[in-house]
C-alpha positions as a Python dict, from the first residue, in 0.01 Angstrom:
ca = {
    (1, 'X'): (0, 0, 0),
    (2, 'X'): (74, 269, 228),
    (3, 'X'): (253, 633, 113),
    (4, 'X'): (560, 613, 242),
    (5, 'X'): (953, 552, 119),
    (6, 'X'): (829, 401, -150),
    (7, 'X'): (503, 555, -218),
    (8, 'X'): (169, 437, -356),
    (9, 'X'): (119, 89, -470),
    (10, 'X'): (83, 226, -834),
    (11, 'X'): (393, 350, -769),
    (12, 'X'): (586, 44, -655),
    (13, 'X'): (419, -109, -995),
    (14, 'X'): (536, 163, -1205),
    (15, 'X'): (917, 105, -1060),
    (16, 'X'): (926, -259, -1096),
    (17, 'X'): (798, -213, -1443),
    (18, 'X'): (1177, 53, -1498),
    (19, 'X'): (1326, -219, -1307),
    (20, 'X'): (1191, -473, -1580),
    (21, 'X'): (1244, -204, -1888),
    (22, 'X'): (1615, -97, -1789),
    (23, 'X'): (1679, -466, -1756),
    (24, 'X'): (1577, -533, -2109),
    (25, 'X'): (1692, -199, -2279),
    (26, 'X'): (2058, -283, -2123),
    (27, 'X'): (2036, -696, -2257),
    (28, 'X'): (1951, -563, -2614),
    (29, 'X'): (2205, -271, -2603),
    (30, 'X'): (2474, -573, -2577),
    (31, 'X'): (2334, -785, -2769),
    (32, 'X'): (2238, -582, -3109),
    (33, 'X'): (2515, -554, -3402),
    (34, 'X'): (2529, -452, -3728),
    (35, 'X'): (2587, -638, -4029),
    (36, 'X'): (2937, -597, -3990),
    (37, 'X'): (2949, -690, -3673),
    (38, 'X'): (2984, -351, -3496),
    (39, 'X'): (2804, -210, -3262),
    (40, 'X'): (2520, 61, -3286),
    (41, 'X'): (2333, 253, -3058),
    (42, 'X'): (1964, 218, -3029),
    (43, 'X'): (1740, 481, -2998),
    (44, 'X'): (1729, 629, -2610),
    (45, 'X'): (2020, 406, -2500),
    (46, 'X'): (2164, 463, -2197),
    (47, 'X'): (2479, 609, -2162),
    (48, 'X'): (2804, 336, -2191),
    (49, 'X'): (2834, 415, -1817),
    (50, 'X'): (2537, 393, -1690),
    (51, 'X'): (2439, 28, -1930),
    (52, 'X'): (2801, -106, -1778),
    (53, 'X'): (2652, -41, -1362),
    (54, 'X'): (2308, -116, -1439),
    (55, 'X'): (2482, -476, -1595),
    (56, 'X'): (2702, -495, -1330),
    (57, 'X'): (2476, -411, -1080),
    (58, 'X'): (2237, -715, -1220),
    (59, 'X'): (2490, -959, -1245),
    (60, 'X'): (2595, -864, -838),
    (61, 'X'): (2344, -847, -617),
    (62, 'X'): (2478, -996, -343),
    (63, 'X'): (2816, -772, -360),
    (64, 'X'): (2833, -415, -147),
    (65, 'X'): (2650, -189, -443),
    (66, 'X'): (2656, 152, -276),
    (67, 'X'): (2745, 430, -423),
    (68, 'X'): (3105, 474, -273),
    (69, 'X'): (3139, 94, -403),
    (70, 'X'): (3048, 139, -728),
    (71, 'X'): (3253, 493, -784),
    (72, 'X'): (3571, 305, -690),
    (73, 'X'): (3474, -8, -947),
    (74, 'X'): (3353, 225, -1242),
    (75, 'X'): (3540, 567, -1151),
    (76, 'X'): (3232, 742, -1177),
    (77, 'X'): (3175, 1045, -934),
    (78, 'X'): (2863, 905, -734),
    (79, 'X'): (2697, 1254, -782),
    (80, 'X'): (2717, 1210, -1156),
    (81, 'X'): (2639, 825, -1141),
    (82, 'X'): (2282, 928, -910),
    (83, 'X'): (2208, 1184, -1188),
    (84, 'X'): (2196, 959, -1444),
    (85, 'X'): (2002, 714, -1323),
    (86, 'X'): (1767, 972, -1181),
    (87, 'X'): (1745, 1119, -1572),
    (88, 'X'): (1706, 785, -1745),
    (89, 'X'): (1569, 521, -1482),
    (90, 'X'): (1372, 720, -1334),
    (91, 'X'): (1469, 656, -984),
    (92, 'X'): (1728, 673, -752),
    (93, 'X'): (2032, 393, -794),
    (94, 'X'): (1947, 291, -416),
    (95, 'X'): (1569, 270, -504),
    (96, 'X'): (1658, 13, -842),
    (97, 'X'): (1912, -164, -665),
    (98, 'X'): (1656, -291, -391),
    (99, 'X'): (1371, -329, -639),
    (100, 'X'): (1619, -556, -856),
    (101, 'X'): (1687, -750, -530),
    (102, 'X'): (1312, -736, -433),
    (103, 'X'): (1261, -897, -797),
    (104, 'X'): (1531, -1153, -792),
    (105, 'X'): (1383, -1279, -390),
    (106, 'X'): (1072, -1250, -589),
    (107, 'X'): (1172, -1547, -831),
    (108, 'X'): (1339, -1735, -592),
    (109, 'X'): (1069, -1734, -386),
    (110, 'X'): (829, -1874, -662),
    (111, 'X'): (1112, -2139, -720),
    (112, 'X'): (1072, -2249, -361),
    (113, 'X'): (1309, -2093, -175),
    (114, 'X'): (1266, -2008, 205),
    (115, 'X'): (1220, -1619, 297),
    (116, 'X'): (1556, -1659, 447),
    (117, 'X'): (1734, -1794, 153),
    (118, 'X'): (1559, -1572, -52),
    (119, 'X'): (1665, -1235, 160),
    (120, 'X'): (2033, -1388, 148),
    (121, 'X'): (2055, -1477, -234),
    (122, 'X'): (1888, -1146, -370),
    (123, 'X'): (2172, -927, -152),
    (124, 'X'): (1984, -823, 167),
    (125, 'X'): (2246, -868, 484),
    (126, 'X'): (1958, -874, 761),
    (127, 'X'): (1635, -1087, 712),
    (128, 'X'): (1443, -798, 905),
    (129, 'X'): (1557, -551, 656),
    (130, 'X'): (1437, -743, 401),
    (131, 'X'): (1078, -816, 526),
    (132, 'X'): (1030, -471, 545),
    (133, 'X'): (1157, -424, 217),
    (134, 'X'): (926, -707, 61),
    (135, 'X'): (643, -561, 230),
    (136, 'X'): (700, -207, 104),
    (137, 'X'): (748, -315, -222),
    (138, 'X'): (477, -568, -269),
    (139, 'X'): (253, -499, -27),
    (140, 'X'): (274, -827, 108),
    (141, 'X'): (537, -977, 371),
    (142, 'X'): (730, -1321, 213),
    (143, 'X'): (501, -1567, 355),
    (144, 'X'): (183, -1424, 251),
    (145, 'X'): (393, -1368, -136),
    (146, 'X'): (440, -1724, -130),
    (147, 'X'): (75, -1793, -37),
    (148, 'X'): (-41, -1617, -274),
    (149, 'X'): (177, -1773, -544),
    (150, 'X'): (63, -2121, -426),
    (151, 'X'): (-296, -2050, -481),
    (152, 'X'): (-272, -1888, -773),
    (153, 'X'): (-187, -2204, -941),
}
C-alpha cells in the first residue's frame, strides 16, 4: 500500500485490528455485571462517554457522524471527544469511523452485495468516495476485494 492518508499497509492492519479491539472492549463493557447485578468497570475501559459514541457510532453508520453531529447528540465538546479517542483508540474519530464503515462494506461485500450497495449500506454518500476509501484501506479496489474473496474459497 502506498504512504499516504492512511499510511503503510501495516498500518491500515494495525487500525482495523483498534477498529476490531474497541469494538469488542465496548460489547463486553455492556455486557459484564456483577453478581448482584451491577455494573463494574474492567480494567482500561473507556471512558462512559467515549463507550456510549463508539456504540452509537457502530450501531449508525449510515447517519451524519461528524464531529459537529455527534457534539449536539452526546454534548460532548468535539475537541474533548477527538482527544479521547486519539488517547484510547488510537486514532482519530474520522479515521475509526471510515475504517468501521470500510469493515462493515467489507462483510457485506463477502455476503454478496454489489460495490454500490455496499458503499451505500456501510454510510459512504458517493460511490467514488468510497472506492478510494476501499482502496486506501485495503489495498485493493471492491471488485478485486470480492475476487479475491471468491477464490479464496
Amino acid at each position: 500500500m502506498e504512504a499516504g492518508h492512511f499510511g503503510t499497509k501495516d498500518q491500515a492492519f494495525r487500525d482495523l485490528f483498534v477498529v476490531i479491539i474497541s469494538g469488542v472492549m465496548v460489547m463486553m463493557a455492556m455486557m459484564v455485571k456483577g453478581e448482584e447485578g451491577m455494573s463494574y468497570k474492567m480494567a482500561g475501559e473507556f471512558p462512559d462517554i467515549l463507550t456510549s459514541v463508539i456504540k452509537y457510532i457502530n450501531e449508525n453508520l449510515q447517519e451524519d457522524l461528524s464531529l459537529a453531529s455527534l457534539e449536539k447528540r452526546f454534548y460532548i465538546n468535539r475537541s474533548h471527544l477527538g482527544r479521547l479517542c486519539r488517547k484510547y483508540l488510537g486514532l482519530s474519530l474520522h479515521r475509526y469511523i471510515i475504517l468501521q464503515r470500510i469493515a462493515r462494506a467489507q462483510a457485506l461485500l463477502a455476503k454478496g452485495n454489489s460495490a454500490m450497495d455496499a458503499s451505500k449500506d456501510a454510510g459512504f454518500n458517493d460511490y467514488s468516495n468510497f472506492r478510494k476509501m476501499f482502496k486506501k484501506v485495503t489495498n485493493l479496489s471492491p471488485s478485486a476485494y470480492v475476487k479475491k474473496q471468491h477464490d479464496g474459497k
